[in-house]
Phi, psi and omega in degrees: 000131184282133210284318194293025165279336175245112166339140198269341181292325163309300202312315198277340166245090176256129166282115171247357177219151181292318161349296207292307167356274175339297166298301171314312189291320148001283206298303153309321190284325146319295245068043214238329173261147154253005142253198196274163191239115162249118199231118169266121173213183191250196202271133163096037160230033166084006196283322159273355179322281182330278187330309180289337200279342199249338178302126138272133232255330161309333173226023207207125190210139175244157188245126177234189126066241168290064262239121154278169161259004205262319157336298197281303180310323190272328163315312165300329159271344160311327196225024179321142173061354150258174182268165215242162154204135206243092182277159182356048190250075185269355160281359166272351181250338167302347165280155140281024176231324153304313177311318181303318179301299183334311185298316179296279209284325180284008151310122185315010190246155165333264206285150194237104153312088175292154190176124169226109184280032180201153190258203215181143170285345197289317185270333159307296176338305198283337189067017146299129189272159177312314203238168180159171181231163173210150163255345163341114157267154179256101151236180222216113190244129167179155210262325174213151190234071184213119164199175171057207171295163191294329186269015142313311201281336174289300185299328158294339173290327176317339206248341196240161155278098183290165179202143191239124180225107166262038204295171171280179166308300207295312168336311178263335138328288209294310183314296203309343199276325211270354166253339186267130201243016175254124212274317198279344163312306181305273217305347171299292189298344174301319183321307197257022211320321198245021195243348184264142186277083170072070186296161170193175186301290167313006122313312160287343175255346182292324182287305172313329174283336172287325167281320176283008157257020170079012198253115182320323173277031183290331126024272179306007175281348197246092163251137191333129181290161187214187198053201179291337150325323201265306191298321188288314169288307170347290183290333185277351187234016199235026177045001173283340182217118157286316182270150179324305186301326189264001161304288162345285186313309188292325173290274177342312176303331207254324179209019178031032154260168183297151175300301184313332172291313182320301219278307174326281188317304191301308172327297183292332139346282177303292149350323183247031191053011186282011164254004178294185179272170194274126179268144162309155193269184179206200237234116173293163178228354176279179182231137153349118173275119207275104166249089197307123179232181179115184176250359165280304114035285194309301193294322198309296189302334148342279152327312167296261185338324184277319174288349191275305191287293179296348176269338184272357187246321181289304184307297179316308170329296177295327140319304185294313185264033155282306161359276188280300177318346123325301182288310192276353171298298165347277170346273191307313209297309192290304158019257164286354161304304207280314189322299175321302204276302196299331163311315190275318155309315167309310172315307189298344203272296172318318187298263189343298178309308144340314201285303203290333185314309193302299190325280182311331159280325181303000000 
């Protein structure tokens, strides 16, 4: 992740355990902050899992993924006043009309003034009003946080508690142990815990599926540092030079760069818990994911979905013709009413004649 993809505000709360995670969402998920929640990470270390596996869906709606805006204002109102989470939804503020929502609902005040100023059959439909209000807190999960002019992006940091989630590798290792059931996968990556480039959870089950299908490269899913990071990491772990200066001595010698680049890199190492001594590995605790796989797998989940759709076709159906066999019951009913009155005005009409034939002989 690129740094200027993370706000300095963020940046300035750097989160390193999920514990602590864990808690700010607690904390939201209650209802328990009175302002909005913004957590910046980069992708595949678990940061929503948790919000989701723990929301309650009575007072909790989630907004994800390719997100329109005119979609997200009726939603918001669908689900007014509850609290929201807005998850990998970076195409919504890639709009000027998202943003403008974005702006709307993270406002610091209680009651929150919603507003789409041109009308939409979509919002008819919807039975959505122009205006409206809510009370709904936000929080905003996402891998970068940058869009539109610098002062949009400002005015939404302003509004929230920001946060940056950084775990270490072992951090996420550790995480990872407590779902995860492949021991020799794992134990691969402890090995290599402080030589691998920004581990995450989807690594570990992608090598796990590559190895049980026997395929020798599995490995390569966990990559290694390289360059000058991987030569830096090399001299700082391998116990041969203790002291700065021969750390130092050795990286120059090695790539004829400044001691200042050496110190650079080692920093940033360091930050990422990458200098440490390798901790022994230990013992997964999850069970196997029973994942129907194959072309039967396929045909089945198919087969489903087509029977559902026909019983929901089946269902319209039987509506529609309860409906019109209604409506002609209707029909018929009215019908024989006018047959009857008419039948019964012919009679009065016969009566009358009669009544005048009697006059006239009288």
């Amino acid at each position: 992740m690129r740094g200027d993809d993370i706000p300095e505000e963020c940046r300035r709360n750097t989160i390193y355990g999920y514990d602590e995670l864990h808690n700010k969402f607690d904390l939201f998920l209650n209802g328990e902050t009175e302002s909005h929640l913004l957590i910046v990470a980069r992708s595949g270390i678990g940061k929503s899992h948790y919000m989701r596996k723990n929301a309650d869906t009575k007072v909790t709606h989630v907004l994800e993924g390719n997100l329109k805006p005119l979609q997200t204002y009726i939603e918001l109102y669908q689900h007014r006043h509850k609290l929201i989470i807005i998850d990998d939804a970076e195409t919504l503020w890639s709009h000027k009309n998202g943003r403008i929502i974005l702006r709307q609902l993270t406002e610091s005040s209680y009651k929150k003034n919603m507003s789409w100023i041109s009308t939409s059959n979509d919002l008819k439909k919807s039975n959505t009003p122009t205006k409206y209000t809510t009370t709904s807190k936000v929080c905003i999960i996402c891998n970068t946080f940058r869009f539109g002019r610098s002062d949009e992006t400002a005015a939404i940091i302003d509004r929230c508690q920001c946060y940056y989630f950084s775990p270490s590798n072992l951090e996420i290792a550790t995480y990872v142990a407590e779902w995860y059931s492949d021991q020799i996968v794992f134990d691969y990556v402890m090995s290599k815990l402080n030589h691998i480039d920004n581990l995450s959870s989807r690594m570990f089950l992608k090598a796990s599926e590559r190895r049980r299908k026997h395929d020798r490269l599995w490995k390569n899913e966990f990559p290694l540092l390289d360059g000058v990071a991987a030569v830096v990491s090399q001299i700082c772990t391998s116990g041969k030079f203790n002291s700065i200066a021969e750390q130092v001595a050795e990286f120059v010698r090695l790539t004829e760069m400044s001691r200042a680049t050496f110190m650079r890199y080692k920093g940033d190492l360091k930050a990422r818990d990458m200098l440490m001594p390798p901790p022994p590995t230990f013992a997964v605790s999850g069970t196997p994911l029973n994942i129907p796989t194959g072309k039967d797998a396929i045909l089945a989940e198919i087969e489903r979905d087509f029977d559902i759709d026909e019983f929901e076709n089946k269902e319209d159906e039987d509506i529609f013709e309860d409906i019109i066999t209604q409506i002609t019951d209707a029909i018929d009913a009215d019908g024989e009413d006018y047959e009857a009155d008419e039948l019964s005005d012919q009679e009065e009409d016969d009566d009358d004649g009669q009544v005048i034939k009697m006059i006239k002989r009288n």
